[in-house]
N, C-alpha and C positions, 0 to 999 in steps of 0.2 A: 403456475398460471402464465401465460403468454402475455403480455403488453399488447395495447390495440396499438402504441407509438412504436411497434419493433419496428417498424423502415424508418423512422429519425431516428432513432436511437441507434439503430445498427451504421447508419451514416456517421451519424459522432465516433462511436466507436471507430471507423474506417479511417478519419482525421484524427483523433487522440492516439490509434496505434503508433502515429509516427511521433515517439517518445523522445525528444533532444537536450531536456531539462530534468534531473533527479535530485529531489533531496535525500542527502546519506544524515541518516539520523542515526543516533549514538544514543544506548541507553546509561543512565546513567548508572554508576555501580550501588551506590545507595538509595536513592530515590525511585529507579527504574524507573523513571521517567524516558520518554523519550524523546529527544534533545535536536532539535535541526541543527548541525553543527555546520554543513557545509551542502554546495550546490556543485553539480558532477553534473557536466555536458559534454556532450559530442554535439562537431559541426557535419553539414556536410561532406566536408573537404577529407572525413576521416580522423579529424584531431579531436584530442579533449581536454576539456577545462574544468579544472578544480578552483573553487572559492571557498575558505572557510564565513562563517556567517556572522551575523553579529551575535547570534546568540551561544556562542563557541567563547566567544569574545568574554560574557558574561558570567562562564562558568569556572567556580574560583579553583583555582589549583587542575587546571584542564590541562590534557596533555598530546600535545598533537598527533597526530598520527603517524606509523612510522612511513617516514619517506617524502612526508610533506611538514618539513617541521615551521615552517614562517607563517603566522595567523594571517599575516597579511602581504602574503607574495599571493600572485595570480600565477597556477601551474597548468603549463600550457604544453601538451606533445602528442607524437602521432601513436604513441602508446598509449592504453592504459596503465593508471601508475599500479604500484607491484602491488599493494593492500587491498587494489581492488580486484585485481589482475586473479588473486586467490577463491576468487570467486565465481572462476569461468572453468569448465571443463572444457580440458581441448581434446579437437574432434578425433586423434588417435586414440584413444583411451577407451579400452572395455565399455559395454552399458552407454554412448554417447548418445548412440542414437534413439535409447529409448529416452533417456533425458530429456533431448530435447522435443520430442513428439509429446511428453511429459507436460512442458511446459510450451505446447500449444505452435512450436516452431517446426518449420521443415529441416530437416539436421544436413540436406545438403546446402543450404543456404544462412542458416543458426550462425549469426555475426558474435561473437563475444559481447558486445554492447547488446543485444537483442535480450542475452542469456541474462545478463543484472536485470536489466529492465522486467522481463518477465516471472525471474524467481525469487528477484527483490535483494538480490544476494546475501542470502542467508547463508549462514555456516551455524554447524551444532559450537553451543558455547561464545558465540560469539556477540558482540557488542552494536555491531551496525546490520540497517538493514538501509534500504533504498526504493523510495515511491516517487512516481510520476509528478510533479511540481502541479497541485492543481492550479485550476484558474476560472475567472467570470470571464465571460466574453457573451455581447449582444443580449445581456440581461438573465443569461443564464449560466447556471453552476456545471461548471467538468469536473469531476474526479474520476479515475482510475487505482484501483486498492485492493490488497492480499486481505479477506477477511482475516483476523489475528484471532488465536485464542482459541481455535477450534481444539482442539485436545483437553482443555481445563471445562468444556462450556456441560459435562455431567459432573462436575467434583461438587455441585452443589445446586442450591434450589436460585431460580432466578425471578425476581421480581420485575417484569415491565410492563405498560397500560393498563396499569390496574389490577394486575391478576400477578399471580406467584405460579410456576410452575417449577418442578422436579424432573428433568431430564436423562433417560437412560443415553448411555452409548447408541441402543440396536435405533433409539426412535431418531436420535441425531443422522445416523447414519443410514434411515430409510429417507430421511426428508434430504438430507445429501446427494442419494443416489436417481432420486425424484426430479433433481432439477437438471435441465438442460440449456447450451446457449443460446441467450435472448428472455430466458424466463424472468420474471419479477419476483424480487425479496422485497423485507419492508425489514424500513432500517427503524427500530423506534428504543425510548429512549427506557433506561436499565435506573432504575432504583437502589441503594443500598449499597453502589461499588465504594469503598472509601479510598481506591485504589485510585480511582477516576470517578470523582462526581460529575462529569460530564457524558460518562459510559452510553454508547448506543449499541443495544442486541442488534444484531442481522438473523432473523427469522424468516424461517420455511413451511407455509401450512401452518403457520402460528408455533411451530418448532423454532427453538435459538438452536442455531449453528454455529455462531462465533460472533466478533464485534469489529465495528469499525475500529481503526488505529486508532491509538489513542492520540497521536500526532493531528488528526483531526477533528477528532467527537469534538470538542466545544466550537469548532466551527459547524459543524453541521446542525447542533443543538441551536446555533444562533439563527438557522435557517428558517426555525421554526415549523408549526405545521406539521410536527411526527405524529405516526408514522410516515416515512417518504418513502417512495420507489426507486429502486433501484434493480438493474439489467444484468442479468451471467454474462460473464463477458466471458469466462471460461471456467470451468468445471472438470475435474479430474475424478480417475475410476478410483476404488478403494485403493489400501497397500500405498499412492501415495503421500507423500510426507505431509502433514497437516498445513504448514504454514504455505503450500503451493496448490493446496486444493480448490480454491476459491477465488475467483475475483471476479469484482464488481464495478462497473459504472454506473455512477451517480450523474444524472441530465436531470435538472431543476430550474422552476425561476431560482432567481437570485433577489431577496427582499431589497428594497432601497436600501442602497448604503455600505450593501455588502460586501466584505475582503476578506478573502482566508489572513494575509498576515497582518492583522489591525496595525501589530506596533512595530514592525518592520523588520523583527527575527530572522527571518530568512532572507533578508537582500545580504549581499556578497559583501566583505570586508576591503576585499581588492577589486579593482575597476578596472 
């Protein structure tokens, strides 16, 4: 279903694309929790900045990353550092250019910062991933976010507003191929995950497709007022990889009072 708000929403969109703030989240190896450990910028100028966070700080027997080993040194340079660096295909390589048309970039223009921000830097088997630093501003909510979880979202029956459903693969993958960018999902809230009691489906035509990060859901849940709306901001064909098929901006009021990081986990250790 199209939005009556697509020209303010595709306006935010147009300012949220210009991405200069990431948190790199860390899952944890027991808990799979996922963990703000540190904040990843680029300036202008072409440089970038690592901070590990405070909530890095709080994780017992943590262990820094390689190549950034000080919790609390601010890492500053016109590279990206080498662990994240692993995360960018570069443009001589076979298959680049469908890549990055993949993930919604022009490949003669596809900055390596562009390529994190957009595919969130995932690697198979690996530990980090990287989302756009939400934020309030003028009384409303920004986020920009990889739907997560699309490939588990038939492994079982899914309880949200009241109703219980059992989802095939073909029906996941009809209400998938249904959506286009600017179309509305409704983000509402999941029952029964002991994974995340804060769990929020992202459904299509009353289809779950996958969930908000769990790095977010209790904020969003604090939002109140689910199901909420949310915008394609981009949508991929079949064939690819689940965790790049998806993404969504969230434009909301923002209730009195509201902050994604209440207790300040995500401000920088180094200043």
């Amino acid at each position: 279903m199209r939005s009556i708000a697509l020209l303010d929403r595709h306006e935010v969109a147009a300012d949220h694309a210009r991405v200069s703030d990431l948190l790199v989240l860390w899952q944890h190896p027991e808990t799979r929790e996922l963990v703000p450990i540190g904040r990843f910028q680029s300036t202008d100028g072409g440089s970038y900045t690592f901070r590990y966070t405070r909530a890095a700080a709080e994780i017992p027997d943590f262990r820094p990353l390689p190549g950034l080993p000080d919790l609390l040194h601010r890492y500053e340079d016109d590279h990206i550092p080498a662990v994240f660096r692993q995360r960018v295909m570069d443009r001589d390589r076979p298959g680049f250019n469908d890549y990055a048309q993949m993930l919604g970039l022009d490949p003669a223009n596809a900055t390596p910062w562009e390529q994190i921000v957009e595919s969130g830097g995932h690697r198979a088997g690996d530990t980090l991933q990287f989302m756009p630093v939400p934020m309030v501003r003028d009384g409303r909510v920004f986020a920009r976010f990889l739907v997560n979880g699309i490939r588990h979202i038939p492994s079982a029956a899914r309880t949200f507003s009241g109703r219980t459903i059992e989802v095939t693969a073909l029906q996941q993958e009809h209400a998938l191929r249904s959506l286009a960018i600017g179309d509305t999902v409704l983000i509402e809230s999941e029952q029964g995950t002991p994974e995340d009691l804060d769990a929020c489906l992202v459904t299509a035509g009353g289809v779950p497709v996958g969930w908000v990060p769990r790095a977010l859901s209790r904020s969003v849940r604090a939002l109140g007022g689910l199901p909420l709306e949310a915008t394609v901001h981009r949508v991929a064909p079949p064939g690819t990889p689940p965790h790049v098929r998806l993404v969504l901006d969230l434009n909301v009021p923002a209730p009195a009072g509201f902050q994604f990081d209440r207790h300040g986990d995500w401000e920088p250790l180094a200043q």
